[in-house]
GUTORLO-127246 format. One line per 8 residues: number of its first residue (from 1); their letters; for each residue x, y, z of N, C-alpha, C. Coordinates in nm, 2 decimals. Layout:
# residues N
NUM = a = X,Y,Z,X,Y,Z,X,Y,Z  ...
This chain:
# residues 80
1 = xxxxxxxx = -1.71,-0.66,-3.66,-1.75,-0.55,-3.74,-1.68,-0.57,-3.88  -1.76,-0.57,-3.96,-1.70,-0.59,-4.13,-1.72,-0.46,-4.21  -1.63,-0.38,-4.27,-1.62,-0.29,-4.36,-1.54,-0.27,-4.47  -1.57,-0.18,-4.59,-1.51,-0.15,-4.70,-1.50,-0.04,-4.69  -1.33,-0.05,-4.75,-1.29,0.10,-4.77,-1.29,0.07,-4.95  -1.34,0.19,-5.02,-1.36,0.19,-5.16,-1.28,0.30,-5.21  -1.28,0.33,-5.35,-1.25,0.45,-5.41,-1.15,0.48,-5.39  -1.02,0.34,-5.42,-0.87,0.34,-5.41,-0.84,0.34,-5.49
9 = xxxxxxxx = -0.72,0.41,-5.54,-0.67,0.37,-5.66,-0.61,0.24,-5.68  -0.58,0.17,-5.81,-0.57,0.03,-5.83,-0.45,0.01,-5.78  -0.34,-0.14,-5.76,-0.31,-0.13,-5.73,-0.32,-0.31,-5.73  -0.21,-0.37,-5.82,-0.23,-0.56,-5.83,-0.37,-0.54,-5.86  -0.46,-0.50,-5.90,-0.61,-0.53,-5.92,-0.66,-0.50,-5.84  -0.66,-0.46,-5.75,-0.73,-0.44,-5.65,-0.76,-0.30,-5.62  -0.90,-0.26,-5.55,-0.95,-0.13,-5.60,-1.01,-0.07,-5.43  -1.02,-0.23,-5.31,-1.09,-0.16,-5.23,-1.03,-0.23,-5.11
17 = xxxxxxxx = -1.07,-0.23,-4.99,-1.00,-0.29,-4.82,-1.13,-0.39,-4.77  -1.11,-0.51,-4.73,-1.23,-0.54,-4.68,-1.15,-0.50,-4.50  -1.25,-0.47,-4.44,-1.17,-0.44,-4.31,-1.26,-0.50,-4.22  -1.21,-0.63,-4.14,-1.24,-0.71,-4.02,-1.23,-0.69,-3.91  -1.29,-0.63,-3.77,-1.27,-0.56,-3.68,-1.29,-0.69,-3.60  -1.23,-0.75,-3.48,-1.24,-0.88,-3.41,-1.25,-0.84,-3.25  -1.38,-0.83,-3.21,-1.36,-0.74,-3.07,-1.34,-0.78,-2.96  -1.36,-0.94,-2.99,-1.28,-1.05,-2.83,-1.11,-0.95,-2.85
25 = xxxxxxxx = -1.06,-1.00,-2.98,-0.94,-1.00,-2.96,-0.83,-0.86,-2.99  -0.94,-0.74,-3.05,-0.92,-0.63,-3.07,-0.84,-0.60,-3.15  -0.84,-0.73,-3.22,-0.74,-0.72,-3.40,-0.81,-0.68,-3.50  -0.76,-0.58,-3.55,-0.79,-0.51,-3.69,-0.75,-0.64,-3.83  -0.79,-0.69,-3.90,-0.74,-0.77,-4.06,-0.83,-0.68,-4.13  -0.69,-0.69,-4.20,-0.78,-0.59,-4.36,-0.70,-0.71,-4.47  -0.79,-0.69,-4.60,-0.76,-0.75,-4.69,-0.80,-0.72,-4.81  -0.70,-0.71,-4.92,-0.75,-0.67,-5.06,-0.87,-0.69,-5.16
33 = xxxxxxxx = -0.92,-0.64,-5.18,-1.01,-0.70,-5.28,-1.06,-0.55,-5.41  -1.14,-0.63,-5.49,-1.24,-0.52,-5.59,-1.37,-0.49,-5.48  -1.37,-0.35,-5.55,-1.51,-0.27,-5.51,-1.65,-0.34,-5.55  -1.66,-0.43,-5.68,-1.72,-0.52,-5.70,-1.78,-0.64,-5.63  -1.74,-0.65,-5.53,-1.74,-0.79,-5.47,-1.89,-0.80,-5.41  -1.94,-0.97,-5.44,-2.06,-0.98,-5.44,-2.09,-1.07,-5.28  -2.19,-1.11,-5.23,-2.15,-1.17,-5.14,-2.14,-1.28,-5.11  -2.13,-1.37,-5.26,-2.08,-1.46,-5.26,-1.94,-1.47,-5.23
41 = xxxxxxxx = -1.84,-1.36,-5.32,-1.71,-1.29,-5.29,-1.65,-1.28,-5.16  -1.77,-1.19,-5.10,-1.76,-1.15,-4.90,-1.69,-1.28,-4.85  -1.81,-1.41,-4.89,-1.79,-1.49,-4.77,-1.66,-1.58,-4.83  -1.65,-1.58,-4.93,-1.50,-1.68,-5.01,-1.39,-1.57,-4.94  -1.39,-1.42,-4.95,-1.28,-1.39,-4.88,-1.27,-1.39,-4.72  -1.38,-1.40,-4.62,-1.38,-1.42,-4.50,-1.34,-1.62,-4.48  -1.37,-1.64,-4.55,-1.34,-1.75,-4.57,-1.18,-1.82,-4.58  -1.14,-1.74,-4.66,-1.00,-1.76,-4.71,-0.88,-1.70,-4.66
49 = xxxxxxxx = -0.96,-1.59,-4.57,-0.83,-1.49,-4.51,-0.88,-1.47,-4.34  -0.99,-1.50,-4.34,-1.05,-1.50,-4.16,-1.04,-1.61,-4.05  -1.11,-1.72,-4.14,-1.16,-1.85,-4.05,-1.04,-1.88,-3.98  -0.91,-1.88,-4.01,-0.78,-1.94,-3.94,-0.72,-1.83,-3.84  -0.71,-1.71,-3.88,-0.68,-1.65,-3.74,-0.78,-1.61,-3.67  -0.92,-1.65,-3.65,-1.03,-1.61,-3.59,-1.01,-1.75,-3.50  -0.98,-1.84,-3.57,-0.96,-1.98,-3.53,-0.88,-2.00,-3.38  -0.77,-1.91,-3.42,-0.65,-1.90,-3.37,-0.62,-1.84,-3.24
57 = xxxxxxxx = -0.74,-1.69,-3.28,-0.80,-1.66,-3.14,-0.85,-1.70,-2.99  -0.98,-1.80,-3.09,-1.10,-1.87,-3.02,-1.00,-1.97,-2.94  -0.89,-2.06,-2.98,-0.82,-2.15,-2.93,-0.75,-2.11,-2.82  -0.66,-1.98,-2.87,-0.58,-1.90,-2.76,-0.71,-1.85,-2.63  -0.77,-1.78,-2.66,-0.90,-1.76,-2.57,-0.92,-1.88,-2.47  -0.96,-1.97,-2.54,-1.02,-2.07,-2.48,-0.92,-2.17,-2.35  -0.77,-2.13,-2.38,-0.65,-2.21,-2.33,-0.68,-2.09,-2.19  -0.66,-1.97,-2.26,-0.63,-1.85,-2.13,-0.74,-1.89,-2.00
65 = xxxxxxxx = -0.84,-1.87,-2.07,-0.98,-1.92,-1.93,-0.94,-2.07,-1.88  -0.89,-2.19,-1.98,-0.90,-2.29,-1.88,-0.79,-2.24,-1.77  -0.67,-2.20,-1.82,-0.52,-2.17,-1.69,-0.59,-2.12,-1.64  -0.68,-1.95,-1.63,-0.72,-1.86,-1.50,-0.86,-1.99,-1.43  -0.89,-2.05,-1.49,-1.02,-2.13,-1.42,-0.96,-2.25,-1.33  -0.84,-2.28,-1.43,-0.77,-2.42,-1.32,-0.69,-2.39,-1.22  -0.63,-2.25,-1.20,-0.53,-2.20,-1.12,-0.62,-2.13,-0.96  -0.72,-2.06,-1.06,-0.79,-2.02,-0.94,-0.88,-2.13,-0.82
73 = xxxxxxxx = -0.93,-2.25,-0.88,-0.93,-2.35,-0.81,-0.89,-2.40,-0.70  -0.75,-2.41,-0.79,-0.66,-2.49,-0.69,-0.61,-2.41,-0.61  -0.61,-2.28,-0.58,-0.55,-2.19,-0.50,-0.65,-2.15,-0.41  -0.76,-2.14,-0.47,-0.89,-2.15,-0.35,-0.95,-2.26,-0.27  -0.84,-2.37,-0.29,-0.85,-2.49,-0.15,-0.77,-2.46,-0.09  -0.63,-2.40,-0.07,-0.56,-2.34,0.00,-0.60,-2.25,0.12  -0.70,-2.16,0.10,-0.76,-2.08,0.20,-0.85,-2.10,0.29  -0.92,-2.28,0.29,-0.97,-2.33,0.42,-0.94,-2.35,0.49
């Protein structure tokens, strides 16, 4: 879920929140920007401030299911 908070006062240049809602991982990222931002803007800042901890997630995610997938396995030859 992607949103703007607008109608901030300035502040380093900056006037509005881009707000990143991540619902696998249920992390909130917000990040600065102008109320102006076009969507070429959108995707350079999702780009520049998202792709790596989204990244980061997807990797951790992906580690957690192989351990619960390899463990439950091998513990379920045990009970024959």
């Amino acid at each position: 879920m992607v949103n703007f908070i607008t109608k901030l006062p300035v502040v380093a240049g900056k006037d509005a929140i881009l707000v990143v809602c991540d619902q696998l991982s249920k992390i909130a990222h917000f990040v600065a920007t102008i109320e102006g931002t076009s969507a070429e803007g959108l995707a350079r800042l999702f780009r520049d401030n998202m792709l790596r901890s989204l990244t980061v997630d997807f990797i951790l995610f992906s580690l957690f299911i192989f351990i619960l997938l390899y463990f439950s396995f091998s513990f379920s030859f045990f009970y024959f």
